[in-house]
Backbone bond lengths (Angstrom), bond angles and torsions (degrees), N, CA, C in turn:
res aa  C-N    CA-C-N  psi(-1)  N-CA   C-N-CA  omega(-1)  CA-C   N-CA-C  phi
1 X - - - 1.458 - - 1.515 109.30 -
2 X 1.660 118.12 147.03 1.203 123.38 179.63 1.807 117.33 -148.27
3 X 1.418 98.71 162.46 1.539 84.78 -170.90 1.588 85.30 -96.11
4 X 1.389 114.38 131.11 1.451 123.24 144.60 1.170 141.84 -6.54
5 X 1.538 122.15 -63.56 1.205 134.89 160.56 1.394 105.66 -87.11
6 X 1.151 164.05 6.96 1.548 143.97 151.96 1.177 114.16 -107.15
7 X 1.591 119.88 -12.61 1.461 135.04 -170.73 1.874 108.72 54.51
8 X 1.318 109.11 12.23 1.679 126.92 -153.19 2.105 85.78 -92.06
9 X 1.168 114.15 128.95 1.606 128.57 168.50 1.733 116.96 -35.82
10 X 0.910 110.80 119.32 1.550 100.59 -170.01 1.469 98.84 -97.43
11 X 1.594 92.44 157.09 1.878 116.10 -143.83 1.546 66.27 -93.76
12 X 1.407 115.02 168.95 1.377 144.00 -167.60 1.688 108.31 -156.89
13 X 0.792 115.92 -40.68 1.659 127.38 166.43 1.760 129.40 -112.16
14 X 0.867 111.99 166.07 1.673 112.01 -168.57 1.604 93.74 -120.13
15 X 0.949 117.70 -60.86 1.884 120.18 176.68 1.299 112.82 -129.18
16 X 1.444 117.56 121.98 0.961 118.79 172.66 1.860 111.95 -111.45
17 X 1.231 102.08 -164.88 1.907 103.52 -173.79 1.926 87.20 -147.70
18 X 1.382 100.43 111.41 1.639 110.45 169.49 1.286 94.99 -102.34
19 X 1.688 106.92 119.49 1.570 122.39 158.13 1.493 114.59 -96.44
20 X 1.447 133.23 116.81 1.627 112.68 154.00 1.632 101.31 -139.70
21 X 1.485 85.50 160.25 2.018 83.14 -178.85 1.453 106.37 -89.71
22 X 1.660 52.19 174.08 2.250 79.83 176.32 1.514 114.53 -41.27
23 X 1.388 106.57 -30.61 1.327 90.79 -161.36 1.646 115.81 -85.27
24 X 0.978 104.48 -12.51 1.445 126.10 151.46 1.007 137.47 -17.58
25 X 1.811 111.63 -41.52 1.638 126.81 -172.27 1.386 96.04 -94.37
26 X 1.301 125.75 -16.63 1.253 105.92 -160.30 1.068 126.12 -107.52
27 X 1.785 116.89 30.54 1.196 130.66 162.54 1.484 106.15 56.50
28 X 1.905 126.21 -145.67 1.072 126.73 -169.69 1.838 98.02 -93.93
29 X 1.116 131.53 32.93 1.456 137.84 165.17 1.295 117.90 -90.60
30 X 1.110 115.05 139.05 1.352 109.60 173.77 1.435 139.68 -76.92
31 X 1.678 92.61 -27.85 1.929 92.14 157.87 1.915 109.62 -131.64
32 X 1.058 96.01 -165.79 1.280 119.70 155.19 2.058 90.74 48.77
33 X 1.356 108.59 -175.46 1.653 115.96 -178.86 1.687 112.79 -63.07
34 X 1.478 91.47 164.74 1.204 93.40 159.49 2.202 109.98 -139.43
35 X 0.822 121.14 84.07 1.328 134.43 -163.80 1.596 99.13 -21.97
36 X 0.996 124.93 -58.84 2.110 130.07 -175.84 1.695 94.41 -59.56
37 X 1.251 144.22 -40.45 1.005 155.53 -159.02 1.475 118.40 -87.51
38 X 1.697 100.58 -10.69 1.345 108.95 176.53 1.265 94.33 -118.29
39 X 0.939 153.02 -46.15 1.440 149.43 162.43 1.275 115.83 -40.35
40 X 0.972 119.66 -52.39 1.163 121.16 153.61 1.643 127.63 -13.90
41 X 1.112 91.69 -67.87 1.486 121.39 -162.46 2.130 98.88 -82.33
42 X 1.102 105.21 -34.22 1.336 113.53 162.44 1.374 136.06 -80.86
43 X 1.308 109.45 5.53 1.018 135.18 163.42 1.102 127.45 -94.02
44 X 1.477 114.49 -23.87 1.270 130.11 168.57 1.291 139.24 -83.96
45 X 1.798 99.46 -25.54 1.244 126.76 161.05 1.246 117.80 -56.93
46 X 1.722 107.90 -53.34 1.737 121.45 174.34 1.478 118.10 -44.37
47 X 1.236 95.74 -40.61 1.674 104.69 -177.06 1.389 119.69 -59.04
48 X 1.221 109.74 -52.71 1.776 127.93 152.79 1.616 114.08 -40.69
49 X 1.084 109.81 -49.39 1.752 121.49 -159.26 2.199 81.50 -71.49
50 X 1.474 111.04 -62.31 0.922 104.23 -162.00 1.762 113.89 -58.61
51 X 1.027 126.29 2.51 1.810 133.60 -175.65 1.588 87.72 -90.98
52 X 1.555 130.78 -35.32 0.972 100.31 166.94 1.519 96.53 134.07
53 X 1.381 114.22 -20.00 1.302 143.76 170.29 1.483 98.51 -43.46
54 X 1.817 114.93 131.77 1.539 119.96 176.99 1.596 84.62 -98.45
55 X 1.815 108.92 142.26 1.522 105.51 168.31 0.775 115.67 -155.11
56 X 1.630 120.50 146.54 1.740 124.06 -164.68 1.427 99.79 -118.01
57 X 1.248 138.63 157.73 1.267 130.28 167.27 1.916 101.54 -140.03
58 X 1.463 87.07 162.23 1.878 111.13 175.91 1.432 80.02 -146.41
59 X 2.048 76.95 139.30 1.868 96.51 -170.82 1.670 88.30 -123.81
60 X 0.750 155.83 161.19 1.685 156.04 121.73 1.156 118.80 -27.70
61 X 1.385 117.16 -175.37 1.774 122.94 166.46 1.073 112.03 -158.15
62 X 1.537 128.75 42.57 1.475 130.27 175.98 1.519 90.42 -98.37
63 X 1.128 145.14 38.97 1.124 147.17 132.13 1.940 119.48 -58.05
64 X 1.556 83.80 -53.65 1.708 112.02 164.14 1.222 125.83 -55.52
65 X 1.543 93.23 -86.34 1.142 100.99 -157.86 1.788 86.77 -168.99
66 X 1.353 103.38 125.99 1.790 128.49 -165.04 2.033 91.27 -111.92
67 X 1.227 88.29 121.32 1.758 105.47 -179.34 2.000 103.96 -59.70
68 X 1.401 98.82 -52.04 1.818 113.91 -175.46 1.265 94.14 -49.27
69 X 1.566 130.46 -66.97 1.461 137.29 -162.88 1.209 106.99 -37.81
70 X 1.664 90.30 -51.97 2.276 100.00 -144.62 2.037 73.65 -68.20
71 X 1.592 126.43 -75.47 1.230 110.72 -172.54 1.908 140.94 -43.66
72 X 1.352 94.57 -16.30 1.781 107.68 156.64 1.759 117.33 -54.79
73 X 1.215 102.93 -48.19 1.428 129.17 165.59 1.560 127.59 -61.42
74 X 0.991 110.18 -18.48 1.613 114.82 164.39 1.610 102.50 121.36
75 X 1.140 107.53 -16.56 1.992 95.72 178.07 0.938 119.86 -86.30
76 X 1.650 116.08 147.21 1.284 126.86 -160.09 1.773 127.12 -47.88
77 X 1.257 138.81 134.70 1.792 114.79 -158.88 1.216 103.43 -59.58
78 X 1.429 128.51 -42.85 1.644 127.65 -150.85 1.523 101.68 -70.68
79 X 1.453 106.99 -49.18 1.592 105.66 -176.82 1.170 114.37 -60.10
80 X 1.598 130.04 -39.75 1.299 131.10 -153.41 1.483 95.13 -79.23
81 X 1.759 112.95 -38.37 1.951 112.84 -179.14 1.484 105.20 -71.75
82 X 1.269 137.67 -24.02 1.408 136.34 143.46 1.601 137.60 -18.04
83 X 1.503 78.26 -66.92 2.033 105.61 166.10 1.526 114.81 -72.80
84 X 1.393 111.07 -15.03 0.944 126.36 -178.20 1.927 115.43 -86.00
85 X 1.443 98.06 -44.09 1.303 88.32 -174.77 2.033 103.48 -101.67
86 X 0.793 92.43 -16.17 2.212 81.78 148.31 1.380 140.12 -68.83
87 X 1.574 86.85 -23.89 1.612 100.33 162.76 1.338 115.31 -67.53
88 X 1.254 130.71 -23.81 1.642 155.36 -168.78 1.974 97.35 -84.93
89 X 1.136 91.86 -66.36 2.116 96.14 161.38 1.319 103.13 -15.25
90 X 1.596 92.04 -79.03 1.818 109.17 -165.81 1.250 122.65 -37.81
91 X 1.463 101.08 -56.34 1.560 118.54 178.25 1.261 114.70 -56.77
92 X 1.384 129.46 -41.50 1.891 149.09 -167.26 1.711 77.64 -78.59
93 X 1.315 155.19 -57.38 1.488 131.54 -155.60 1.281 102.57 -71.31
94 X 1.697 105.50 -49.77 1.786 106.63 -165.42 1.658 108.51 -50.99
95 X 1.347 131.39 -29.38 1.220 134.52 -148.54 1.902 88.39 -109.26
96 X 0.858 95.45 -49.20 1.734 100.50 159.09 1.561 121.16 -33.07
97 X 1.563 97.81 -73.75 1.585 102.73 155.76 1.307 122.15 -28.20
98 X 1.400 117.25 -71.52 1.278 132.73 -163.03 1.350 123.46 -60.72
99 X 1.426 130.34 -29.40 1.410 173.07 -162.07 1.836 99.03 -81.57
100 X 1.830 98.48 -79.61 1.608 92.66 160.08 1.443 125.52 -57.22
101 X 0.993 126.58 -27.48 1.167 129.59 -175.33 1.337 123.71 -79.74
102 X 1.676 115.42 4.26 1.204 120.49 145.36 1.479 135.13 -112.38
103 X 1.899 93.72 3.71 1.614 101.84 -173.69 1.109 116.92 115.91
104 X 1.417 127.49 6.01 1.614 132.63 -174.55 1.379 101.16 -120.13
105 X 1.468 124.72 113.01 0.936 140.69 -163.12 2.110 114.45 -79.40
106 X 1.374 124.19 106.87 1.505 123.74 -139.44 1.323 86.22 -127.74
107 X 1.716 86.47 138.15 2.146 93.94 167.03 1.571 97.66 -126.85
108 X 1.392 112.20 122.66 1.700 108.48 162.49 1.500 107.40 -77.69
109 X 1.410 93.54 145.38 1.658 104.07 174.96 1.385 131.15 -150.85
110 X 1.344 102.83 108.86 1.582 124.33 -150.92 1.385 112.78 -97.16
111 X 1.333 115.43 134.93 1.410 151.97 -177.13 1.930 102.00 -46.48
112 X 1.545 95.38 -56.45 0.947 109.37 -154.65 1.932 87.75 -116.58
113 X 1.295 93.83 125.51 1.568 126.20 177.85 2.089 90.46 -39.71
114 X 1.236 108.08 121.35 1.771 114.20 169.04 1.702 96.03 -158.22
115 X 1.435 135.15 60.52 1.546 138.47 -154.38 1.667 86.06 -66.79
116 X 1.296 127.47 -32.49 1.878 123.23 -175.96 1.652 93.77 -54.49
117 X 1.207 131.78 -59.37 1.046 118.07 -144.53 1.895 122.93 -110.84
118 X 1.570 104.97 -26.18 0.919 127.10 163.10 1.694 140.15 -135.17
119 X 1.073 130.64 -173.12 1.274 107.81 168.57 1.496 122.65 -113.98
120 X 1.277 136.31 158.18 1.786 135.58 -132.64 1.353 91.06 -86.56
121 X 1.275 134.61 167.64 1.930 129.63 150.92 1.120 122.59 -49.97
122 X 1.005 133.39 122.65 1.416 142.24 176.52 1.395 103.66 -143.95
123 X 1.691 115.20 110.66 1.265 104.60 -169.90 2.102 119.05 -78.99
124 X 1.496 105.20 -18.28 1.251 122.43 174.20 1.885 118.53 -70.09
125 X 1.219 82.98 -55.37 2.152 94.82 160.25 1.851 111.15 -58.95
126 X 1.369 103.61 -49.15 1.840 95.26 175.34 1.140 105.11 -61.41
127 X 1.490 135.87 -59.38 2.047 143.73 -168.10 1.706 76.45 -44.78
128 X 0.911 133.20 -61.20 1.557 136.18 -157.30 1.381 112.33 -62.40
129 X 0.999 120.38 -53.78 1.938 128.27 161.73 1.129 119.83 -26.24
130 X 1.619 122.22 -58.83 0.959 145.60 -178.32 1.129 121.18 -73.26
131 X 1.646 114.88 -38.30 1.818 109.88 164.85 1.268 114.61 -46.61
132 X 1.383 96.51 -63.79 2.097 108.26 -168.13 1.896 92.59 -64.06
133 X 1.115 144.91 35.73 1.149 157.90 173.63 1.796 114.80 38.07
134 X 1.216 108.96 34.38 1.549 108.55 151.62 1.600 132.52 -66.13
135 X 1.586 117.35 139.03 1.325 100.67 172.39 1.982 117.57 -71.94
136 X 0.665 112.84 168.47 1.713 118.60 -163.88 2.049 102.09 -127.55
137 X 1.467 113.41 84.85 1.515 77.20 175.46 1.962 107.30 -107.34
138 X 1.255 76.32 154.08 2.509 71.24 -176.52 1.302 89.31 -95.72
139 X 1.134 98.50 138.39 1.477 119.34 169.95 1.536 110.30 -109.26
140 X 1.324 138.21 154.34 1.224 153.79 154.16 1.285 117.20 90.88
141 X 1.454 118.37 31.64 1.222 124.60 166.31 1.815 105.50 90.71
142 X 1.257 104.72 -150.90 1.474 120.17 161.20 1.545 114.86 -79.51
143 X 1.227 117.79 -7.94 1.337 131.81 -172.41 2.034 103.37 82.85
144 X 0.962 106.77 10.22 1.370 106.22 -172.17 1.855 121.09 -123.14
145 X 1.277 110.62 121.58 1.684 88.38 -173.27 1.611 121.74 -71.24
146 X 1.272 138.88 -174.53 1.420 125.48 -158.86 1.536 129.72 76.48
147 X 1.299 101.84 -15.98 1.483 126.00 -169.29 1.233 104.86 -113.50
148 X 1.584 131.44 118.49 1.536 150.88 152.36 1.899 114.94 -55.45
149 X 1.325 100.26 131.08 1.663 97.77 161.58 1.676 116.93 -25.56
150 X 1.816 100.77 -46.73 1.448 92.31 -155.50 1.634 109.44 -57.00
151 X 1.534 101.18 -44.67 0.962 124.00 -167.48 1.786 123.78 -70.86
152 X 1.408 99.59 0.61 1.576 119.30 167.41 1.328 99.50 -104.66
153 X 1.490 131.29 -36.11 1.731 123.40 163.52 1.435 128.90 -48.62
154 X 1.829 93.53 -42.69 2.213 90.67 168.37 1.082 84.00 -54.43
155 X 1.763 122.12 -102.01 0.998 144.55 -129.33 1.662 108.25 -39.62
156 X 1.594 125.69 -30.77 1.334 114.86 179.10 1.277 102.21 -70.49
157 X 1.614 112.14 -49.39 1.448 113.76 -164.41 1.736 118.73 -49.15
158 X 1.294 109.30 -45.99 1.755 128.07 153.16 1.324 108.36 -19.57
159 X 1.197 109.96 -80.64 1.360 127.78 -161.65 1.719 122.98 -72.66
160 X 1.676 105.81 -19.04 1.278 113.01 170.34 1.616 100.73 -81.16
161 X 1.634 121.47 -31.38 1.182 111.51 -168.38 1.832 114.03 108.56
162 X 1.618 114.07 -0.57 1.005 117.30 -151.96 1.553 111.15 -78.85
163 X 1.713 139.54 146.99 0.888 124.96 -146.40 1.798 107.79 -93.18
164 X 1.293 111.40 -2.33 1.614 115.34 -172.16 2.004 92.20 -163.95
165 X 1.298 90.24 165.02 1.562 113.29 159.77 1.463 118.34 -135.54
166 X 1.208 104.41 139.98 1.891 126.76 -154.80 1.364 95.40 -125.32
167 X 1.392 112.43 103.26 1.468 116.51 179.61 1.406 86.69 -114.01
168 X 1.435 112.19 140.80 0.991 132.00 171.43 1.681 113.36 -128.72
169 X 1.309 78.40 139.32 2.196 94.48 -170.32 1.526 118.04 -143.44
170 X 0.807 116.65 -158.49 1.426 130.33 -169.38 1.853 121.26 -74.70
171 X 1.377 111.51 -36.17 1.520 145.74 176.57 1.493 113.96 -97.73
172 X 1.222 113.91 158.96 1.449 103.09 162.70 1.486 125.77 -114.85
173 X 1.057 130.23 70.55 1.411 143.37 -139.75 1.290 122.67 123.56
174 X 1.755 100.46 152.87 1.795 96.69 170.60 1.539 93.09 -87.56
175 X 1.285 109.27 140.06 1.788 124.75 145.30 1.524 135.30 -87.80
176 X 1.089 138.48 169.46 1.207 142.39 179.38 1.824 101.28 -78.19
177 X 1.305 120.91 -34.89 1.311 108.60 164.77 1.465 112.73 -164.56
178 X 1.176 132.34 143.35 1.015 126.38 -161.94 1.702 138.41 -52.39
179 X 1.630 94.51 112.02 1.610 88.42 -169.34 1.150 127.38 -102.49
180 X 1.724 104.42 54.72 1.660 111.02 156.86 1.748 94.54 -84.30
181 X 0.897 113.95 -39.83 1.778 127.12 -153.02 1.630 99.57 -98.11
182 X 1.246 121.60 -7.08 1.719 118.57 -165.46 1.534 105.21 -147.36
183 X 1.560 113.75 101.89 1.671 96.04 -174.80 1.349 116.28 -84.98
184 X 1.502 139.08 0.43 0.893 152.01 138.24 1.285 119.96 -52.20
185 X 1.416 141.04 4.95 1.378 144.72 159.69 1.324 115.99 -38.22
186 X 1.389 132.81 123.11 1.858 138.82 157.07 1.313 109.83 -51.57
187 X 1.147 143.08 164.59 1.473 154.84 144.71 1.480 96.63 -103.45
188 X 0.897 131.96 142.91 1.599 142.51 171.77 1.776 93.28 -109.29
189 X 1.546 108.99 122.66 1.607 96.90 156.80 1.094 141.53 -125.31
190 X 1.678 89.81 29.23 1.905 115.45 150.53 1.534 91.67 -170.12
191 X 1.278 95.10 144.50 1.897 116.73 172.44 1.564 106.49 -173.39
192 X 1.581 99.11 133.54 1.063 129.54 172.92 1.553 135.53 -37.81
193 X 1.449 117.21 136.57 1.545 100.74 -175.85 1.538 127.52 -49.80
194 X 1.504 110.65 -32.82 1.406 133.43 -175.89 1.676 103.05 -63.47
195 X 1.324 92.59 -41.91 2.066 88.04 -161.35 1.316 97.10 -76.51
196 X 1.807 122.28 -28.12 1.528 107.61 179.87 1.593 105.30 -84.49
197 X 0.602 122.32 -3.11 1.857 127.20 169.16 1.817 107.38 -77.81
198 X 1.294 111.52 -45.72 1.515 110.47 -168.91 1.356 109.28 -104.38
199 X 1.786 129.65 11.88 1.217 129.21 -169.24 1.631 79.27 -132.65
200 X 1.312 135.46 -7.36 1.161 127.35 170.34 1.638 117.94 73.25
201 X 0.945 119.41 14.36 1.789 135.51 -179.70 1.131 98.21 -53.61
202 X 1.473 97.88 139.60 1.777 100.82 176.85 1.391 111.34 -113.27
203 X 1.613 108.25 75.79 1.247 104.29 154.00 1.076 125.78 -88.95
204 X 1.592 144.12 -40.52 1.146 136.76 156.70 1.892 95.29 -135.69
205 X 1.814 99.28 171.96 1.533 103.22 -175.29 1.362 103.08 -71.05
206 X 1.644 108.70 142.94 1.795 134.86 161.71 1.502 109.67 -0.34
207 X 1.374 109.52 -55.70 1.641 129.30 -157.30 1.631 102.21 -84.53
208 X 1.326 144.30 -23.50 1.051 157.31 140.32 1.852 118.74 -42.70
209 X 1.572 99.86 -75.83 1.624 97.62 167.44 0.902 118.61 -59.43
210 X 1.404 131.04 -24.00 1.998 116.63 175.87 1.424 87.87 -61.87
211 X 1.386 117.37 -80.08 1.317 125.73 -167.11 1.825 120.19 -23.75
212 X 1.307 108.44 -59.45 1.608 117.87 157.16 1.621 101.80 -36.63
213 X 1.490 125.39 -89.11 1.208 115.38 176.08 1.411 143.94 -12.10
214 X 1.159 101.96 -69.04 1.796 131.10 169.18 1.537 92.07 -43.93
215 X 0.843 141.03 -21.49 1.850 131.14 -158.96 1.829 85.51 -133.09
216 X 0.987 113.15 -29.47 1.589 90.88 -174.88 1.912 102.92 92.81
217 X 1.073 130.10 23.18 1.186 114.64 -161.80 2.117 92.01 -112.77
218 X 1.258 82.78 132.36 1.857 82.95 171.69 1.298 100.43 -92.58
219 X 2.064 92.28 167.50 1.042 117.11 -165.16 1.488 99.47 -133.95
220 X 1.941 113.94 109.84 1.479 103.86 172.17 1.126 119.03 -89.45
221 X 1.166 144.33 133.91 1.511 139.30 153.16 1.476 129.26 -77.57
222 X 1.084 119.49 120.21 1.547 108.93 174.93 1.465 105.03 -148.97
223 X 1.580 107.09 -171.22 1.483 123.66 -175.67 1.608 124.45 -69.87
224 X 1.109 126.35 85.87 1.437 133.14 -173.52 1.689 97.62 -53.13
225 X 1.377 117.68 -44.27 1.651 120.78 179.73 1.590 112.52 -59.65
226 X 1.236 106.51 -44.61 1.906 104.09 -169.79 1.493 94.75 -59.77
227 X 1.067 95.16 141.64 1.827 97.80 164.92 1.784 118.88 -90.03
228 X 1.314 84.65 144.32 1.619 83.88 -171.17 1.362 111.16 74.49
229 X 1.039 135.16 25.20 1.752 141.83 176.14 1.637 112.26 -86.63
230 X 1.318 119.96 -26.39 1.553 133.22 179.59 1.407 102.35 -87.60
231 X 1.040 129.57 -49.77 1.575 146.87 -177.36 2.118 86.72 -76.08
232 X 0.628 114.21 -99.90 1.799 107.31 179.65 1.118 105.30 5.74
233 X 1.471 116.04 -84.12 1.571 117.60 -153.73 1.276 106.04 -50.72
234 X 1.687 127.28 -27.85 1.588 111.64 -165.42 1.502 101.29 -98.95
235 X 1.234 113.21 0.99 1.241 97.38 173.26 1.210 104.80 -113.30
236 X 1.693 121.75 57.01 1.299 124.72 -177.33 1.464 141.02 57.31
237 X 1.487 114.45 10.94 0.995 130.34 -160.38 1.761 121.47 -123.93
238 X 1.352 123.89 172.28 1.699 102.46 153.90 1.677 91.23 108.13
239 X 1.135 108.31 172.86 1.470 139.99 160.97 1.474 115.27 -93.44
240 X 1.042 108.60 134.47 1.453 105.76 170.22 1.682 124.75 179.93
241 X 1.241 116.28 152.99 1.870 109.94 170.70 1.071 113.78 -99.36
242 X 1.730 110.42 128.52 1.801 96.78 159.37 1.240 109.14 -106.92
243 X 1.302 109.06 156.43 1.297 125.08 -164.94 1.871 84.47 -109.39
244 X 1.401 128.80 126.12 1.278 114.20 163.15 1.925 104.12 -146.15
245 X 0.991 122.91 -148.90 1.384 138.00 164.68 1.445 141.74 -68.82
């Protein structure tokens, strides 16, 4: 869709909430960033920001360091979801960086009190970020261990008021089973909170989609790799799953 006279992508949303993980930044590496790979990806954001779109994002940090892993391994859960959500810090500056570094003016905003590096949660100061049209990303989870990124993405998205969440991943859509490994895979291009709860789809954890539900808030999925796939969907376009009611 386009406006006529500007030929310019027409906005479809007012605030949205971009979730993608950690593993995300790190391009074809196996851990930690990959600097082109975040730019990348901030570039893509800009593109969005520039339609006019207010946007907050939660990134992961199993790029880092994954809380489940380190506790699979014998360390204690709380500490390891700890290490886990500072790794989330890390990730919220690099993309921070990257963000200014094309002209889009970014506030990280952390769960967990770090005044050196970012600024604390404040859910009235974030609604506020986002007016004067900064991107907003939360870093450090819910501030609480037991708790998944995804599940700090509803809950921000909720609480900012935002009208959808845009998870972006590897695929472009949820499937019935994964079709790197199955070429017979479905694309679903809308399904219900219930059927991804009782068909077990891993778009985000159980405790997240209730939460989405309970508020009514959809959940799109699409291709973090295609370029221009975030910018697509709002301008009516693209591949993609919604996850809705």
């Amino acid at each position: 869709m386009s406006d006529a006279r500007t030929n310019k992508p027409t906005r479809t949303y007012k605030r949205v909430l971009l979730k993608i993980s950690g593993e995300a930044l790190m391009g074809d590496q196996g851990f930690g960033l990959h600097p082109p790979t975040v730019e990348r990806i901030a570039r893509e954001v800009k593109s969005v920001h520039d339609m006019g779109v207010e946007i907050c994002m939660v990134i992961g940090g199993g790029n880092i360091f994954r809380g489940l892993q380190g506790s699979a391994q014998g360390m204690e859960r709380t500490t390891a979801d700890y290490m886990g959500m500072l790794a989330t810090v890390m990730n919220a500056l690099a993309m921070q960086s990257a963000l200014e570094g094309v002209g889009v003016y970014t506030r990280v905003v952390s769960a967990i009190p770090m005044d050196q590096v970012c600024e604390p949660y404040i859910r009235r100061r974030a609604v506020r970020h986002l007016e004067k049209g900064r991107v907003v990303i939360f870093a450090a989870g819910t501030g609480n261990p037991y708790f998944t990124t995804d599940t700090a993405a509803t809950l921000r998205a909720n609480e900012m008021a935002c009208e959808a969440i845009f998870k972006g991943t590897k695929v472009d859509g949820v499937y019935d089973k994964d079709p790197v490994k199955h070429a017979d895979a479905k694309r679903y291009d809308e399904i219900t909170y219930d059927d991804v709860l009782v068909k077990n789809l891993k778009v985000m954890d159980a405790s997240a989609i209730a939460l989405a539900r309970d508020n009514n808030l959809p959940i799109i999925v699409f291709s973090l790799d295609e370029p221009g796939g975030f910018v697509g969907i709002l301008a009516g376009e693209g591949t993609y799953t919604i996850v809705h009611g």
